[in-house]
C-alpha positions as CSV (number, residue, x, y, z in Angstrom):
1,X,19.5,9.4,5.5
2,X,20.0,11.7,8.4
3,X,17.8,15.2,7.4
4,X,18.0,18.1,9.5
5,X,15.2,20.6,10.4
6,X,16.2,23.2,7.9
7,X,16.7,20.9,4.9
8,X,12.9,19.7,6.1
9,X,11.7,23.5,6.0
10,X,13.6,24.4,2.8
11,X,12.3,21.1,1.1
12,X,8.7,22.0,2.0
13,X,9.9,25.8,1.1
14,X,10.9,24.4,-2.2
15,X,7.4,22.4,-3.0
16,X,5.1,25.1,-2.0
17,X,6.8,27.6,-4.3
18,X,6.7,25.1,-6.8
19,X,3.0,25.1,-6.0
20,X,2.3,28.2,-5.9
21,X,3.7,29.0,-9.4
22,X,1.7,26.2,-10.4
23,X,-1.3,28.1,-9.3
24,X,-0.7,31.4,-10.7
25,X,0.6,30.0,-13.7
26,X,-3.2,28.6,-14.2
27,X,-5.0,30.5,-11.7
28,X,-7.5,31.8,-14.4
29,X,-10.1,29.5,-14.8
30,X,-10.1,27.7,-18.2
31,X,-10.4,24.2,-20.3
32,X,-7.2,22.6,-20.0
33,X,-5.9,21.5,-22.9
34,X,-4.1,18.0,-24.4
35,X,-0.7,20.8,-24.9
36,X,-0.6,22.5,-21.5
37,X,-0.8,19.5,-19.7
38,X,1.4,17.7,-21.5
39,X,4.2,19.9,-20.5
40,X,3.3,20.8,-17.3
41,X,3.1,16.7,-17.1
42,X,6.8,16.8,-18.3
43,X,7.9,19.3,-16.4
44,X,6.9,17.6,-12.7
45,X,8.3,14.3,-13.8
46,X,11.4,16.3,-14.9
47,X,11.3,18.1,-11.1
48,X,11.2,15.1,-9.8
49,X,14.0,13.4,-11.7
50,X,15.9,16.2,-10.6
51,X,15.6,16.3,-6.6
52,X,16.4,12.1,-7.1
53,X,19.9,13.1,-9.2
54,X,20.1,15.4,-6.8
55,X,20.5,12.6,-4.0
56,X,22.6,11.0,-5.9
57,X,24.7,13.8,-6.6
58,X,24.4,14.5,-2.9
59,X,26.6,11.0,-2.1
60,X,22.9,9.8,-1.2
61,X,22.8,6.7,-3.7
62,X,20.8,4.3,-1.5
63,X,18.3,7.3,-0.8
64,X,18.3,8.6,-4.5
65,X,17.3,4.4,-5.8
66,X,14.3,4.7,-2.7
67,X,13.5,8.2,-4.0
68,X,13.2,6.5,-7.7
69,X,11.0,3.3,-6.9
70,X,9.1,4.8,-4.1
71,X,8.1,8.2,-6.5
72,X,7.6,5.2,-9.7
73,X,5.3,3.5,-7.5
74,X,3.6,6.3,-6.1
75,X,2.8,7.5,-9.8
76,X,1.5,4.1,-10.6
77,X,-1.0,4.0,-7.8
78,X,-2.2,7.5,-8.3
79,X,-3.2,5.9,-11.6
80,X,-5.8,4.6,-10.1
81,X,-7.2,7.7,-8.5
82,X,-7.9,9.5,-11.6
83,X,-10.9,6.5,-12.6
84,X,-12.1,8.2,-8.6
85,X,-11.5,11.1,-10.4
86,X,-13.3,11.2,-13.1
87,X,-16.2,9.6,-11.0
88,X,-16.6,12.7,-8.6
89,X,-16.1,15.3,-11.6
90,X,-19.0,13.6,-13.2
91,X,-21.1,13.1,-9.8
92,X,-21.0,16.4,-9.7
93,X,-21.3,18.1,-12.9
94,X,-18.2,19.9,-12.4
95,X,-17.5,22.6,-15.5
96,X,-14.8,21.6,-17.6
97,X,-13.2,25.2,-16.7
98,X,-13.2,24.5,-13.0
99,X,-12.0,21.3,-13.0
100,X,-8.5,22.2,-12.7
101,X,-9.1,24.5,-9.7
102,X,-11.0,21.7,-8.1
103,X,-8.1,19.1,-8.9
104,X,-5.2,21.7,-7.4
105,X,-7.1,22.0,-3.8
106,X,-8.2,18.7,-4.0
107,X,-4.6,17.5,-4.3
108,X,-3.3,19.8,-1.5
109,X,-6.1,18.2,0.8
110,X,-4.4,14.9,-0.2
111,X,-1.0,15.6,0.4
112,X,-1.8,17.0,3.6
113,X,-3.3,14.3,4.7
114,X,-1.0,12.3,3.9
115,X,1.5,13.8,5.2
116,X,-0.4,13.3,8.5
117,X,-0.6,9.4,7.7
118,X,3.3,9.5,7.0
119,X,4.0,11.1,10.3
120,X,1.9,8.5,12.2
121,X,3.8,5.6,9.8
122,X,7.2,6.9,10.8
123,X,6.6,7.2,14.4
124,X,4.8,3.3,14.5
125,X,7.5,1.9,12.4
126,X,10.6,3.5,14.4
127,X,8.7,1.8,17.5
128,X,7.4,-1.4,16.5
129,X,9.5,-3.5,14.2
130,X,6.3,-5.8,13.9
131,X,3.9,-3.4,12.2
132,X,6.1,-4.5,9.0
133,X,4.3,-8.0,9.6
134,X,1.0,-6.1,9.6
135,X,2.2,-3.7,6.7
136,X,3.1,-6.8,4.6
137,X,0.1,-8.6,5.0
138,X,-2.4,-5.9,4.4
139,X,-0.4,-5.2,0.6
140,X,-1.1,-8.9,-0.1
141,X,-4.5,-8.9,1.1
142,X,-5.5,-5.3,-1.1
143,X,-3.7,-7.0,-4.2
144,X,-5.8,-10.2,-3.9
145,X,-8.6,-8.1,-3.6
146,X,-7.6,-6.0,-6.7
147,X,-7.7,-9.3,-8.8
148,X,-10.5,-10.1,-7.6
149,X,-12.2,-7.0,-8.5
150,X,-10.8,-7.0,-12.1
151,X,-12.5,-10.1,-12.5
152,X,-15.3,-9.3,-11.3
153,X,-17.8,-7.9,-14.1
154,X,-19.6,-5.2,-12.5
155,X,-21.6,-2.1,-13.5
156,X,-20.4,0.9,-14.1
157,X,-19.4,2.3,-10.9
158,X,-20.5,5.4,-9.5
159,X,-19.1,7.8,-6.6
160,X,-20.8,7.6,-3.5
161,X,-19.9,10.6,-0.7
162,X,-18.1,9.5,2.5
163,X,-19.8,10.3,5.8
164,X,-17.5,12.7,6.7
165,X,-18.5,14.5,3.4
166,X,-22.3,13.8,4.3
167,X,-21.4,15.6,7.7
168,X,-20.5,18.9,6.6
169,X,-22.9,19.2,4.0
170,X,-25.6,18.5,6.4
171,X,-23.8,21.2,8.7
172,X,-23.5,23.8,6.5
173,X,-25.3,23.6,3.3
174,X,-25.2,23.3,0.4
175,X,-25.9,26.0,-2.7
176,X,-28.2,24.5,-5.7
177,X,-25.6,25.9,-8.6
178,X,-22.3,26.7,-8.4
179,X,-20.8,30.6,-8.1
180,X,-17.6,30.9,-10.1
181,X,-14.7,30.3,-8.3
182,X,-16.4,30.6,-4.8
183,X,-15.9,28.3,-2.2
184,X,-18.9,29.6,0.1
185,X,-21.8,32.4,-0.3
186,X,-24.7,33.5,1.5
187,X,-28.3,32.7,1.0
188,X,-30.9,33.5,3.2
189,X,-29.0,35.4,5.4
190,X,-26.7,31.5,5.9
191,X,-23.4,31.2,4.8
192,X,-23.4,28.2,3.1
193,X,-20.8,25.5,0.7
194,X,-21.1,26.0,-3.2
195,X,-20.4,22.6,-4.9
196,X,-17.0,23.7,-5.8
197,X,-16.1,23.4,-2.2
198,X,-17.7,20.2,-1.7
199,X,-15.8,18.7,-5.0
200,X,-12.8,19.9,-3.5
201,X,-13.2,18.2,-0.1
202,X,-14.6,15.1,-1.7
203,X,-11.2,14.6,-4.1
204,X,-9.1,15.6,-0.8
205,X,-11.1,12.9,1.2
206,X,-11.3,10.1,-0.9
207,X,-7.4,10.1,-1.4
208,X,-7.3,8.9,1.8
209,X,-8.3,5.8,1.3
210,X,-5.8,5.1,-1.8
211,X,-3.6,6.3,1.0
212,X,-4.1,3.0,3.1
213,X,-2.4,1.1,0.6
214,X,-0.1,3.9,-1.3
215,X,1.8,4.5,2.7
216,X,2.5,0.9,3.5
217,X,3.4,0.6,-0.1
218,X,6.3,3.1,-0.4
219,X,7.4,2.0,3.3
220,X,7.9,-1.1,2.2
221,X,10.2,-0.1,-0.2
222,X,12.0,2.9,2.3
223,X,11.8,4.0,6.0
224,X,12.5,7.6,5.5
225,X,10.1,9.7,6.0
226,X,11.9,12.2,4.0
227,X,11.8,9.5,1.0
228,X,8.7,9.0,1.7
229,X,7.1,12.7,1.7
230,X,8.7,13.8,-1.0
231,X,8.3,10.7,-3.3
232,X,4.8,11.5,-2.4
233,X,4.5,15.5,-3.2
234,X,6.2,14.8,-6.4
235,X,3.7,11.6,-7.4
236,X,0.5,14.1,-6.6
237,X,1.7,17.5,-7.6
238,X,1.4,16.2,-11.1
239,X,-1.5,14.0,-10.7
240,X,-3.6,17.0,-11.9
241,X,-2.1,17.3,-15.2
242,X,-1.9,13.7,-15.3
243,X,-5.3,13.9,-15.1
244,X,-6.4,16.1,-18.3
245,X,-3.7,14.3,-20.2
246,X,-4.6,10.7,-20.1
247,X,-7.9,11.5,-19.1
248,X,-9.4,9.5,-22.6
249,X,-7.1,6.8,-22.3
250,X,-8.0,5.5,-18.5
251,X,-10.5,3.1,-19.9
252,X,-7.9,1.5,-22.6
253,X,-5.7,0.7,-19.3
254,X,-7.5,-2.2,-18.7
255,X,-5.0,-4.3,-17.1
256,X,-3.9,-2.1,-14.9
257,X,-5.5,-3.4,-11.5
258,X,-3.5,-6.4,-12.6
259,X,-0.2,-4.8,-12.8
260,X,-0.7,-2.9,-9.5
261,X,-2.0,-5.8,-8.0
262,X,1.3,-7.5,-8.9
263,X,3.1,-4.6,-7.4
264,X,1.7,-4.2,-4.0
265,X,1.7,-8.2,-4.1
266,X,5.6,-7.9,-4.5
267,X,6.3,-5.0,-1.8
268,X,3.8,-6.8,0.3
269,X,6.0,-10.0,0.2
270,X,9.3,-7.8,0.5
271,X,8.0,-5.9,3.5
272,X,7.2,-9.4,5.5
273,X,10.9,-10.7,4.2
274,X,12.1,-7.4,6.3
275,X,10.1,-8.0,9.0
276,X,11.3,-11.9,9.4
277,X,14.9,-10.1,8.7
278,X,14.3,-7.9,11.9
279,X,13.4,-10.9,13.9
280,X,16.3,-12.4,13.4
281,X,15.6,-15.1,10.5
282,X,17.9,-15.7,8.2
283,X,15.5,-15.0,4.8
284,X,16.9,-13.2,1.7
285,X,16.0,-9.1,1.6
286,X,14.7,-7.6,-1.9
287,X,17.0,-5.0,-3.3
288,X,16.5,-1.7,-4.0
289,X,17.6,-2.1,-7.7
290,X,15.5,-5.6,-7.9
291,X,12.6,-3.6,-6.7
292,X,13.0,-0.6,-9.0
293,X,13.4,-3.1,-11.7
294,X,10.4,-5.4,-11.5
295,X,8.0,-2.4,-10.6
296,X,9.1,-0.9,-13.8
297,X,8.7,-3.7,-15.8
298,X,5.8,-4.6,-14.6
299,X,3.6,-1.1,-15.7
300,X,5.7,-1.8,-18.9
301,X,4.3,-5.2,-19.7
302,X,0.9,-3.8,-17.9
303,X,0.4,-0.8,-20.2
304,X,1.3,-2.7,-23.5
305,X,-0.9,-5.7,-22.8
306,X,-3.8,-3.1,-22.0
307,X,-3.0,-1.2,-25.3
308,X,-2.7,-4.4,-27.4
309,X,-5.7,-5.8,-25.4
310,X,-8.1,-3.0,-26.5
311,X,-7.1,-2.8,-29.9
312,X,-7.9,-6.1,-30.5
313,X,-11.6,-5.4,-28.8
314,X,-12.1,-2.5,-31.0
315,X,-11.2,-4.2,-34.1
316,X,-13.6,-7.3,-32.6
317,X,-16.2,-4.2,-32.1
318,X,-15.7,-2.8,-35.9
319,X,-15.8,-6.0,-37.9
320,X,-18.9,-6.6,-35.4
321,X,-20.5,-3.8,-36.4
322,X,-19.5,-4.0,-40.2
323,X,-21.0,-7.9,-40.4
324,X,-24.0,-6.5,-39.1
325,X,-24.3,-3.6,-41.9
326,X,-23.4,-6.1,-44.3
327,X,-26.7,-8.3,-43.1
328,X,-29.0,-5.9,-43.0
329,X,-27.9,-4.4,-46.6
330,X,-28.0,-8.0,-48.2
331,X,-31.9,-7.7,-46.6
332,X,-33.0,-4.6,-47.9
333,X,-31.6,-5.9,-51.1
């Protein structure tokens, strides 16, 4: 897809106005409710359907079907961040009223960031044909590792603070309590962080590193970088309502390092397919439309084995529970 400069700046334009109504929109501080983000859930997805239509509309088919499975795949993965999420919030004893201000900054770190990390993709790939090699191999090493870790039966996890994050509260301090909606104050005379600053840098940082897998990902499935930013700003502009809406159902998704596992398995295969395709072997390439297809069906499958898988727990739990109300009544009797 051949983008100019000013459909670049009007695209970016376009996103930050979305973001900044966004902000205003919620800019008082306040508990989020199951309502408000359901809509605002509905009406990013429904953004984001649109600007793919709009592709399509456009004449753009092969770039509206990469817009499609790379923004699907991107929302998928995001998944995942909001068990980080939920981690840091609690690490930090984050207010339920500022937990949507923390999320909105966090998120604009990210996507930053990222866009950084797509920039450096772009330029590598449009270079060296091989990186897909490298690309492809990593995918298929993380979604071994993903099984591996849904396997495993650990502990509950807990959120430990990068060193970068160590750095700059050793460099400029930290306050005891938090201040509102204040990033930094003074004590002592020192201008220092309040935790809601730190809790922002810590959700922007730590994307970073579902970034190392989410980047390869989507360029395994397109080389655009415009497909790829802005399947990206669509997938994490809404990752913050995402968050307070399924918030209470992340641990009935227990599957779902299977399902991703499957997917970055699958674009991990079809990226090293394109690389052999590049080097002049004759393989069989993965469709666009095969891709879109089995990454759908496999969060399908995924989310209704979870669902079916924790009802059946919970009914294990309950009849558990009653047999052992039923014992201990038959003794005091």
């Amino acid at each position: 897809m051949d983008v100019s400069w000013t459909l670049w700046a009007l695209t970016i334009l376009g996103l930050s106005a979305l973001i900044a109504v966004d902000f205003f929109i919620g800019r008082k501080p306040h508990d989020v409710s199951t309502k408000e983000a359901g809509v605002w859930t509905v009406v990013w997805i429904a953004l984001a359907a649109l600007f793919g239509l709009g592709l399509l509309v456009a004449g753009e088919t092969q770039a509206s079907g990469e817009f499609f499975a790379g923004f699907i795949t991107e929302k998928s993965l995001s998944v995942d961040n909001l068990f980080v999420f939920v981690l840091i919030m609690a690490k930090f004893s984050v207010p339920s009223h500022l937990q949507q201000r923390v999320l909105l900054f966090g998120v604009l770190i990210a996507l930053v960031l990222r866009a950084i990390f797509i920039a450096a993709g772009a330029a590598v790939i449009a270079n060296f044909s091989w990186v897909f090699y490298i690309f492809g191999a990593f995918l298929i090493f993380t979604a071994w590792k993903l099984i591996q870790e849904a396997r495993a039966d650990e502990e509950e996890e807990e959120f430990e603070e990068n060193r970068l994050l160590k750095t700059i509260e050793r460099r400029f301090g930290v306050a005891d309590r938090y201040h509102g909606t204040k990033l930094f104050i003074r004590n002592n005379g020192k201008r220092v962080l309040t935790p809601l600053m730190v809790v922002m840098l810590a959700i922007g940082t730590t994307d970073v590193l579902f970034a190392l897998d989410s980047i390869p990902a989507i360029f395994g499935l397109t080389q655009d970088p415009y497909i790829v930013f802005t399947a990206n700003a669509f997938a994490l502009m809404g990752l913050r309502q995402l968050y307070f809406l399924i918030g209470g159902l992340l641990k009935k998704l227990v599957h779902l390092s299977y399902g991703l596992s499957v997917i970055l398995g699958f674009i991990g295969v079809k990226l090293v397919l394109h690389a052999l395709h590049e080097s002049g072997v004759h393989v069989p390439e993965i469709s666009i439309p095969v891709s879109l297809g089995v990454i759908c069906g496999v969060l399908v499958i995924t989310t209704i084995t979870s669902l079916l898988a924790t009802r059946k727990q919970a009914a294990a739990e309950s009849a558990k529970a009653q047999d052992g109300a039923d014992k201990g009544a038959g003794i005091d009797a």
